[in-house]
N, C-alpha and C positions, 0 to 999 in steps of 0.2 A: 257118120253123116247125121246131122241134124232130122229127128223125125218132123214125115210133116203134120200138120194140124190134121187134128179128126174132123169129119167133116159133120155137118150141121151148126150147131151154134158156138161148139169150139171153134171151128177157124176164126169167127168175128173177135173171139175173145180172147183168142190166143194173139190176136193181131193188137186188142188193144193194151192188152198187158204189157206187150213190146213196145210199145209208140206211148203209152205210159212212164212206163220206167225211165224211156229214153228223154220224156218232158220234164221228169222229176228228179233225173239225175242232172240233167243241163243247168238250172237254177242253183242246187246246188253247192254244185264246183265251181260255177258264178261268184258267190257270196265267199266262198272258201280262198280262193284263188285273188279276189280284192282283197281279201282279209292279208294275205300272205304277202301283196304285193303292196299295200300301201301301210298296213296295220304291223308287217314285219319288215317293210324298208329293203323288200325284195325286188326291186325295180326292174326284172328279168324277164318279160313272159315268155321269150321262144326256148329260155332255160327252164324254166317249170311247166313248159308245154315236156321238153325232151325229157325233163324228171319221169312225169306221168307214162310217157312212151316206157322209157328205158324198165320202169317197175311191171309194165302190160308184156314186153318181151321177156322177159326175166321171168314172170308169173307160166307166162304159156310154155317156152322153152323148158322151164321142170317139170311142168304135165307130161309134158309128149316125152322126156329125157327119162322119168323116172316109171311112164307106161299107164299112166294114169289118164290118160286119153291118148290112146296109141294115133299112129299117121294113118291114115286112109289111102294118101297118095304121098308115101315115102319119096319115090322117083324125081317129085319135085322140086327138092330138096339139089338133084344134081342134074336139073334143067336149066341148061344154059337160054332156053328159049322162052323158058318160064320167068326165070329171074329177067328175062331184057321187056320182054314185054307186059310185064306183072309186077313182077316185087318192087322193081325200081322202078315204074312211072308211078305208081302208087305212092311209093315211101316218098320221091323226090315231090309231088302232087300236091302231097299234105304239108310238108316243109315253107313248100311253095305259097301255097295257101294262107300259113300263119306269118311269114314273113313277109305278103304284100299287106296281106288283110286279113290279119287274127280277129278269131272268135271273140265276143264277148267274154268270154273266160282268159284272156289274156290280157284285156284292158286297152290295149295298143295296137294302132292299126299305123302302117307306113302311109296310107294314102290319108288319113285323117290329118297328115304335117302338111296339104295342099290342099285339101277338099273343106265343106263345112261338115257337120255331123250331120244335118238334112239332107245334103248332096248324101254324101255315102250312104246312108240308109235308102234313098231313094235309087241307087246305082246296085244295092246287094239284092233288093224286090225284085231284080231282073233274075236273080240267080236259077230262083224254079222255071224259069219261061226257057233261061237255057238246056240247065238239066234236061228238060222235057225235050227242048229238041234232040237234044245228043242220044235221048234215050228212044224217040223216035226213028234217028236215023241206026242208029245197031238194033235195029227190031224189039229192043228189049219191053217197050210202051208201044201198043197200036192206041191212043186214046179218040173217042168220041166226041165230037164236037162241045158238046154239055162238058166234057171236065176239059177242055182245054181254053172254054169260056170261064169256067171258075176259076182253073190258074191264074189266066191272065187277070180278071175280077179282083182276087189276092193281092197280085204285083202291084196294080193300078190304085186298089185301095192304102196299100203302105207307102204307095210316094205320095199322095194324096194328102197322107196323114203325117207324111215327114216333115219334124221342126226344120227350120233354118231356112235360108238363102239358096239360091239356085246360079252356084258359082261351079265353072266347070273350066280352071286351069288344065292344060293339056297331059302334065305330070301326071297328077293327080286323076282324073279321067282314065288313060293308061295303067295305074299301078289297081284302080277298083276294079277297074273291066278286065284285067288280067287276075285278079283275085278272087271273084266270080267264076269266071274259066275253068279255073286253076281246082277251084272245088267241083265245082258242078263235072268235069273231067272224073274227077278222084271220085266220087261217089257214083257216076255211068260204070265205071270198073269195074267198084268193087261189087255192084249190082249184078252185073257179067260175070263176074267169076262167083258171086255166092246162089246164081241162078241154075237151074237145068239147061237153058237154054245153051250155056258154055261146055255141055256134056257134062261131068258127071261133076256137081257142083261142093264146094270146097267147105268144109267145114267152119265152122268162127273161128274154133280154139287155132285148128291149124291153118286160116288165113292169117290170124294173127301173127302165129308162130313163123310164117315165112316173112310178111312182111313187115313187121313192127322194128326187127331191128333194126333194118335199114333205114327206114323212117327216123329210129333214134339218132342214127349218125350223122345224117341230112341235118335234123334239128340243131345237134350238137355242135354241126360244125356252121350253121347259120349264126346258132348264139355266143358261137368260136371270133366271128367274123364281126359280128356288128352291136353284141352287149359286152362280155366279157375277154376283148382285147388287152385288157391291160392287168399288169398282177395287182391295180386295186380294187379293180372288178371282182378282178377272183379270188380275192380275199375280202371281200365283203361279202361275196356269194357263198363263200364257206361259210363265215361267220355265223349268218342267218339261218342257216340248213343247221348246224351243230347246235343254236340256242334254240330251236323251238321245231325237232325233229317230228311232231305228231303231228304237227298240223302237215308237212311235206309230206308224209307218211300217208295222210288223209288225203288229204288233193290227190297222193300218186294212184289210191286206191277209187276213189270216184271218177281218177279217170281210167283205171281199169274198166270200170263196169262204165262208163258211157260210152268205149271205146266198142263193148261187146252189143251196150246197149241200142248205139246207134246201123251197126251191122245187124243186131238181130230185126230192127227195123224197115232195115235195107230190102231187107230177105224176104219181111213177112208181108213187108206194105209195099215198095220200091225205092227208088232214089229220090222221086218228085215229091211223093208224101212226105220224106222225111225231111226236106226241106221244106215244104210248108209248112210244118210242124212248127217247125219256129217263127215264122211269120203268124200264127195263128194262137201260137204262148204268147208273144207278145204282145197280138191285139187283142185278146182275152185279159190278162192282165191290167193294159190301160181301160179298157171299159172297166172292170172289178175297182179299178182306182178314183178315177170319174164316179160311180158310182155310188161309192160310201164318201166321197167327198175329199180325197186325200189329195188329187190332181183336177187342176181347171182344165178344161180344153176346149178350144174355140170349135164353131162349129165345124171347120173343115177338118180337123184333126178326128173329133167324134165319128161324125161319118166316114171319114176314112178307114178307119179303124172300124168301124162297124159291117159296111161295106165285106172286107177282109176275113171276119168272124163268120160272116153269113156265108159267102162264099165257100170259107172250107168247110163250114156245117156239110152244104150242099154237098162238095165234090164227096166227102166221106160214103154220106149216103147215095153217090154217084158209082165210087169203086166197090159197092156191099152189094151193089143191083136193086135198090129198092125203088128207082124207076125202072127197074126192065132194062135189058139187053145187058146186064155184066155191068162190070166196073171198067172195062175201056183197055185192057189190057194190061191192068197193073202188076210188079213184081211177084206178089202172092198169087192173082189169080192167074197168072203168066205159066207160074211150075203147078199151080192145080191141074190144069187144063194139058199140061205134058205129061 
């Protein structure tokens, strides 16, 4: 079992070093992952999503095979109640997720073939307001009015600040709002099972080690299904993996450690932080761009984007308690306080 933070000024810093890591590996495997996909003529993302998977299963499954991070809860392993209600809404979650509405690390979103990229950005800002509820309704967040004024503040600020047109075909609607879901679900979970509140709560290596594989298969057989149907798919997908094996190598290991990264997130801060987290890179980043003069933005994009920055300033120093009464029940301070 993962120790917990020492408490005093460790816990703050142990929290940011996790929610660090996890903003600094996301960029990234960003840049690596365009590089692979457009710079290596890899045109695949839910196959170099399952790459990364299948090398984070592979990586943990020798740990625990060879004893070098023994199981905690072996039994798991041959829980049929565990696997139905754990391994696979998890592994199927995340499939799920990158097959309606892939990350920015895959390039490719399915709702993006009906939506504009303003609609969708302004449709994914919803995703913390869900998370938060889902994580409201399983106990796992009691939050205080002040941080679920900043959430919402964050969401409001990034449609605000979203380019494009405000086009909402019915397809498309459907395929983001179910792709929102689909994660915000997946990260409620995995918050649940890497919490105390679930009883005795699950280590990284070995949440990985249960559910990653299945997660790989999901992918595999998504990218079975709708990229690499045909043998000149998959022989251009060899192709590209046998001419420039380091860079897939690299991708597969940064999404090792974002895979860990974003769990040890989960764990340390919650589900809702970690998801604003990225609303919060990216409106950091566009003011730094605005700034030095590298991007225009009209006024309502600035303040939107600024809006959003301030906002999670705030809620941070909301779940630290530096206005008094706690951080609102957040993930970290959730198993402190157990």
């Amino acid at each position: 079992m993962a120790a917990a933070p020492a408490p005093g000024l460790a816990g703050p810093l142990y929290a940011f070093a996790a929610c660090g890591g996890y903003m600094t590996l996301g960029p990234l495997l960003i840049l690596l992952n365009n590089h692979i996909l457009h710079g290596l003529h890899f045109p695949y993302p839910i196959a170099l999503s399952a790459l990364g998977v299948t090398f984070s299963a592979a990586c943990c499954r020798l740990l625990t095979l060879t004893r070098l991070v023994p199981l905690t809860r072996p039994e798991l392993a041959q829980s049929r109640a565990f696997f139905w209600r754990t391994t696979l809404p998890l592994a199927a979650l995340a499939a799920l997720t990158l097959a309606l509405g892939p990350p920015a690390a895959t390039c490719r979103n399915a709702a993006y073939m009906h939506l504009t990229v303003g609609t969708c950005q302004i449709l994914k800002a919803l995703t913390p307001a869900i998370t938060l509820g889902l994580s409201y309704a399983l106990r796992l967040e009691e939050p205080r009015a002040p941080v679920v004024g900043c959430v919402l503040l964050m969401c409001c600020g990034t449609a605000v600040a979203a380019r494009g047109e405000i086009a909402l075909p019915r397809l498309g609607l459907l395929l983001q709002l179910s792709a929102n879901l689909a994660e915000a679900v997946r990260v409620v979970l995995a918050q649940r099972l890497l919490s105390a509140g679930a009883g005795a709560p699950l280590p990284l290596v070995e949440m990985v080690h249960h559910v990653a594989p299945y997660q790989s298969l999901c992918l595999l057989a998504a990218s079975a299904a709708v990229e690499l149907d045909s043998a000149e798919h998959r022989a251009r997908a060899a192709a590209a993996v046998l001419g420039a094996p380091l860079a897939f190598l690299g991708a597969s290991a940064l999404g090792l450690g974002l895979q860990f990264g974003a769990l040890l997130a989960i764990k340390v801060a919650g589900s809702v932080t970690m998801k604003l987290l990225g609303i919060a890179r990216n409106g950091s980043l566009v003011l730094f761009q605005a700034a030095r003069g590298a991007e225009a933005l009209a006024p309502r994009q600035l303040g939107g984007h600024a809006a959003s920055t301030c906002a999670f300033v705030i809620y941070t120093l909301l779940r630290l308690g530096y206005f008094g009464g706690g951080g609102g029940g957040g993930g970290a301070a959730k198993q402190k306080a157990q």
